[in-house]
N, C-alpha and C positions, 0 to 999 in steps of 0.2 A: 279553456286555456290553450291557447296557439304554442304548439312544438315545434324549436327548431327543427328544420333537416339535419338527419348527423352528414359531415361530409366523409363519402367515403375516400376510401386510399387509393382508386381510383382519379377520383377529381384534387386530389392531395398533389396525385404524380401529375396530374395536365399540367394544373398551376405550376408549381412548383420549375416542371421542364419549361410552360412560354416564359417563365420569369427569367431562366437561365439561358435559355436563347437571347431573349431582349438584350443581358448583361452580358451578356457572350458580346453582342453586335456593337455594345458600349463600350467595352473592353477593347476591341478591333479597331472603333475610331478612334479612340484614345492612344493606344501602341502607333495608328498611323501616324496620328499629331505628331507623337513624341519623338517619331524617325522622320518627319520634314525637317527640322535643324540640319539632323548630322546630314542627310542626304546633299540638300542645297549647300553646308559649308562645305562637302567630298568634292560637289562640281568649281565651287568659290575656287577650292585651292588649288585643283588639278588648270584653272584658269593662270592662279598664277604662278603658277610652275612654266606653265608656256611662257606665258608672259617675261621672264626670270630668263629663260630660254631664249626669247628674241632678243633681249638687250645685250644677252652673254653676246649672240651673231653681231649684233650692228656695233658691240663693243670691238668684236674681232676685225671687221669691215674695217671699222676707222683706223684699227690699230694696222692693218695691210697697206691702207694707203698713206698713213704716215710714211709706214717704210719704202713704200712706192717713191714719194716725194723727197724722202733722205737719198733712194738711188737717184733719180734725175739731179739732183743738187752734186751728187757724187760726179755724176758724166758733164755737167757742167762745169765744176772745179775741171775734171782733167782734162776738158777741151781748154780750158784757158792756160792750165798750164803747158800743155803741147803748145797753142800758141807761143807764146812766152818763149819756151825752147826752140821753137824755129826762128824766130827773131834773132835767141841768143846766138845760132850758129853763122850769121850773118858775121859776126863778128869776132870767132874763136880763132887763136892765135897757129891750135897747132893739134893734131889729130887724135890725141887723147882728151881732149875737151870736145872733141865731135863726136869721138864713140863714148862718152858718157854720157853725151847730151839724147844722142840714139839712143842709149839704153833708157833713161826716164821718158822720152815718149813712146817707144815702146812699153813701156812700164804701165804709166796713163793710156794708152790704147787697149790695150790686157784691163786695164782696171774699170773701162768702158765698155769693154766685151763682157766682163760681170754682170757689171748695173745692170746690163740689160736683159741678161739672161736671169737674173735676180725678177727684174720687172715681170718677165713675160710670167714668168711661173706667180710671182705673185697676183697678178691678171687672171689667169688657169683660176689658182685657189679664191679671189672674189668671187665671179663667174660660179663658182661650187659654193661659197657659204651664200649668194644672193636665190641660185637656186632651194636652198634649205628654207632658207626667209621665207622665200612665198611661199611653198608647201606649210610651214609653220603661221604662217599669218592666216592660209587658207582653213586652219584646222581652228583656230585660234576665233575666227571668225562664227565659223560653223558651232563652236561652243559656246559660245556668246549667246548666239542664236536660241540653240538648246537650253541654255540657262535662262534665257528671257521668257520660254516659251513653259518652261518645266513648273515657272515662279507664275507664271498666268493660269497654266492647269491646275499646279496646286492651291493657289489662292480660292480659284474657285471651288476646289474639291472639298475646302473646309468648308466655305461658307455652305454647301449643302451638305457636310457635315454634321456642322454646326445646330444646322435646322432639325436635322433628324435626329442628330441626339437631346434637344428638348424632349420634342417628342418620346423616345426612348424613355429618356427620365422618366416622365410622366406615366407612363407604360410600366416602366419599375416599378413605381411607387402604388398603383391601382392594384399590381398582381401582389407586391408584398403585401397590401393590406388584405386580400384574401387566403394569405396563408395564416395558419400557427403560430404565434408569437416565439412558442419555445420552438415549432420545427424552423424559423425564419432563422433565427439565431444560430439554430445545428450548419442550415444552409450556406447563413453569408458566415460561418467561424472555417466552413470545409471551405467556402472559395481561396478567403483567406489566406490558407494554408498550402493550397495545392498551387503549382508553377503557373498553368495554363487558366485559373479561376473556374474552371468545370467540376461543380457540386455535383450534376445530376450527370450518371452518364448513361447510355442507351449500352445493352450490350448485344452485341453481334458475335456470330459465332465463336458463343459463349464467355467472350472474354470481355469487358467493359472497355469502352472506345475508349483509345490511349492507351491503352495497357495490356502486355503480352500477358499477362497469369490470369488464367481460366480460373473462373467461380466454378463450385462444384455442379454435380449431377440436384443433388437435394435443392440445393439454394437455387438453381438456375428455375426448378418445376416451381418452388414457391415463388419466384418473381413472377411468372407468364399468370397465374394464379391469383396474382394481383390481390392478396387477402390485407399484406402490408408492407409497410414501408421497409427494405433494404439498405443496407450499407457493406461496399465491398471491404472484407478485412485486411486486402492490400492495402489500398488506394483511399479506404476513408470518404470514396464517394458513396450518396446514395444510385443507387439502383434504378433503370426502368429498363423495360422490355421493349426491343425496336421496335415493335407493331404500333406498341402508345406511341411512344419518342415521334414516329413518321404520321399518325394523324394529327399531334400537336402540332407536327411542324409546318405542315399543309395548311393548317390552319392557322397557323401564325401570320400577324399582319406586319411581321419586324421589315422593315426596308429592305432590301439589297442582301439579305445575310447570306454572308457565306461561312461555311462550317469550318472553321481553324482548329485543330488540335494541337 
């Protein structure tokens, strides 16, 4: 009669931690996925905020040189009417009809002397919103850019992604079938529950990674001890010792991981 191996609590904790690595690195590209929308719509809108921002300038542009074109029309009128009044003095009868006549082109002269000091300042202020323009169109451009280039990096970022979390899957599903039916259940109920999905945590100077409260003196000798399986009564995580935790991890064939807490 052939006997199983019993697995020890040892090979309980390997499994167990490459499974939550793997899920760990599952986890990782899933939260990335999840934050390409809002990323890509923060650059979408801060585009069209610029954008919103030029039309407001070339709205003002047109609206200066309307006003431009009302003053030129204004020193137009009052050249013609100074005409007009020099003609009429050709023909005034008697020298209160000359000094009122002087007084409206001097009037229209004054009101020529405006328009145009009116013009020049409005000229100044194009000159200063056409410089904003191109600074803005330059930034405007340059974000475009970044947004085209951001949507090709990430595109691609998924599709090798993508690839590797099959794999991953698969990787999951090979280590869950090695474990415990009831400890699988303790494990994916603790990820469950916990913010960061970290069942298994390594502890380092004495305290379980992620979490400031030290395990005691007792608990800390029986985990290095490796007789059984732990759970910290904080945190609801299980237990390993960083010595395992760091040859699992060496030994891990998870892609790219990197350790998030």
């Amino acid at each position: 009669m052939v006997h199983k191996k019993a697995i020890t609590v040892v090979d309980q904790l390997r499994v167990l931690y490459h499974l939550q690595l793997i899920d760990s690195r599952i986890d990782e590209i899933r939260k990335f996925r999840g934050n390409i929308p809002m990323e890509i719509k923060n650059l979408e809108e801060e585009l069209d905020q610029i954008k919103k921002k030029l039309e407001n300038i070339h709205e003002n542009i047109s609206s200066i040189k309307e006003n431009i074109n009302k003053q030129n029309k204004n020193i137009k009128y009052s050249e013609i009417l100074i005409k007009k009044y020099e003609k009429q003095k050709d023909h005034i009868k008697n020298h209160k009809e000359l000094y009122s006549l002087d007084k409206e082109i001097d009037y229209q002269k004054l009101e020529i002397q405006l328009a145009k000091k009116i013009i020049k300042e409005l000229n100044i202020e194009i000159h200063k919103e056409k410089e904003i323009l191109e600074k803005k169109e330059h930034v405007l451009k340059n974000k475009e850019e970044h947004l085209f280039h951001k949507k090709k990096e990430l595109n691609h970022t998924l599709l090798e992604n993508d690839k590797e979390e099959k794999i991953l899957l698969e990787q999951s599903l090979y280590f869950s079938k090695k474990v415990d039916n009831n400890l699988l259940k303790t494990y994916q109920r603790i990820r469950n529950g916990v913010k960061n999905g970290v069942a298994v945590a390594p502890v380092q100077r004495g305290a379980p990674l992620g979490s400031y409260l030290a395990i005691t003196p007792q608990k800390y000798s029986e985990l290095i001890q490796r007789n059984k399986l732990l759970i910290d009564e904080h945190s609801g995580r299980i237990l390993i010792d960083a010595e395992l935790a760091e040859e699992e991890k060496k030994k891990s064939f998870v892609f790219c991981y990197k350790k998030k807490l």
